[in-house]
N, C-alpha and C positions, 0 to 999 in steps of 0.2 A: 504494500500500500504506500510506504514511503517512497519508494521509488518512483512509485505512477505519480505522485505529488510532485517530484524533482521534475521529473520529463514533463509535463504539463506545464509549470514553471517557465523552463527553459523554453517551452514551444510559443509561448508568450513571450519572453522575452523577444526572443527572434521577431518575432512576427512583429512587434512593438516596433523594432530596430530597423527593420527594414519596408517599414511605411503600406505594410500590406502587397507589397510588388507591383504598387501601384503608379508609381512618380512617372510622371512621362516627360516626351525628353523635354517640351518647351520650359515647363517649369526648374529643369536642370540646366538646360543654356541662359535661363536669368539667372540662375542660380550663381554661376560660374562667370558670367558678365560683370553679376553685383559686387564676385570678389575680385574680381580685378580694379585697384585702386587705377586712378584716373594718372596718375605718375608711373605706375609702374610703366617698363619698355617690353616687349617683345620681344625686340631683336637683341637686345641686350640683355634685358632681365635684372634680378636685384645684385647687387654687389660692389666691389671696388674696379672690375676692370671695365673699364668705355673702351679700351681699345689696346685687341691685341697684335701686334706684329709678326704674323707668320713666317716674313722671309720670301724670297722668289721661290725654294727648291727643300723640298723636305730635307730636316736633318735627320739624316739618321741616324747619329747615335743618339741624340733627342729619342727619336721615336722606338732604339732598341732600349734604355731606360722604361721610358714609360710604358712599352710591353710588358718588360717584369714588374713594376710598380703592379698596373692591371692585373697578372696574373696571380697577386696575392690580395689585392684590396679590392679589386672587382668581379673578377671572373667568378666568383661564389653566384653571383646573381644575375651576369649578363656574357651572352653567348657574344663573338664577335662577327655572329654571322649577323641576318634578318631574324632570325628565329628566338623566343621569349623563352629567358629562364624563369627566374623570379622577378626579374628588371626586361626591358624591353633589350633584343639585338639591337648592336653597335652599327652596323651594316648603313650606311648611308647618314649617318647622324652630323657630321660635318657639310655636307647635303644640304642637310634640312634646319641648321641652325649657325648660327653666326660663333665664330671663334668665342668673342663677350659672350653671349650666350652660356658657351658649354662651358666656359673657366668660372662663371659666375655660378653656374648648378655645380660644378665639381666641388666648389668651394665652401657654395652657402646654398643647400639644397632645400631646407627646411622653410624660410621664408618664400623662397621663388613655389615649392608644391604648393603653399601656404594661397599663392596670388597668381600662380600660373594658369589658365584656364586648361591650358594642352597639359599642363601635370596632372590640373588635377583629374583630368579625364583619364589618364594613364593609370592614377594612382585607382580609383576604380575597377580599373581591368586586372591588376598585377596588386592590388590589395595588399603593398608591404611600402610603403615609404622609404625612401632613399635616405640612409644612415649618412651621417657625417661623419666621412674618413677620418678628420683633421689633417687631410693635405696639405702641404705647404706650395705656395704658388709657382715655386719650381718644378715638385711635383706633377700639378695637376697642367701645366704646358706641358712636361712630357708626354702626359698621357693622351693631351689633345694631340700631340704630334703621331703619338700612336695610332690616332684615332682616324689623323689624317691617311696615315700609311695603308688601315686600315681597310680606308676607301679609295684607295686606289692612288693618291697623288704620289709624284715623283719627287 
């Protein structure tokens, strides 16, 4: 009997939690609109870098650092293909966002999910929030150089 009381509980809870499985999406892109402060950037995102220097020509020993860096502080949660581990594939990420961008989320990940509209849509699908490494900004260039390599630059 106590147990059918636990699991009853819980099914309530759930159900509490997750709004019925009702939310549709227009009320979730206001949602997500409304937490986008009117300062924050986009293309840049929250943090100290407005602008990164990439260079004419990948470095590569840049980018073989920042491989190993990844392969112990990232690779637990992100594939470096397209494909999702716990965290979204790497696979075109340099693509799809601006250098400021990603040194900004590699650095200070917690405010930008906080106000990103595209986080926090992610953070939805992949249901674990991006930990902060404590990178240091040496670091987290590397890793974007990796990232570049990644996708393919020369």
């Amino acid at each position: 009997m106590k147990q059918l009381a636990i699991i009853l509980v819980l099914g309530i809870l759930v159900y509490a939690c997750s709004s019925g499985g009702k939310q549709d999406s227009e009320s979730n892109s206001a949602k997500t609109e409304a937490q986008q402060p009117s300062d924050y950037d986009p293309n840049r995102g929250l943090g100290k870098f407005d602008n990164v220097d990439l260079g004419d020509k990948l470095d590569v020993q840049m980018a073989n650092d920042g491989k190993l860096i990844a392969d112990v502080k990232c690779a637990s949660c992100h594939k470096y293909t397209e494909d999702r581990l716990v965290g979204p594939g790497w696979a075109g990420v340099t693509e799809r966002h601006r250098p400021e961008w990603i040194m900004n989320f590699i650095t200070n990940p917690d405010p930008m999910i906080d106000k990103d509209p595209k986080l926090l849509a992610q953070l939805e699908i992949c249901l674990v929030r991006m930990p902060n490494q404590n990178l240091s900004d040496d670091d987290a260039r590397k890793i974007l150089e990796f990232m570049r390599e990644n996708d393919g630059v020369n």
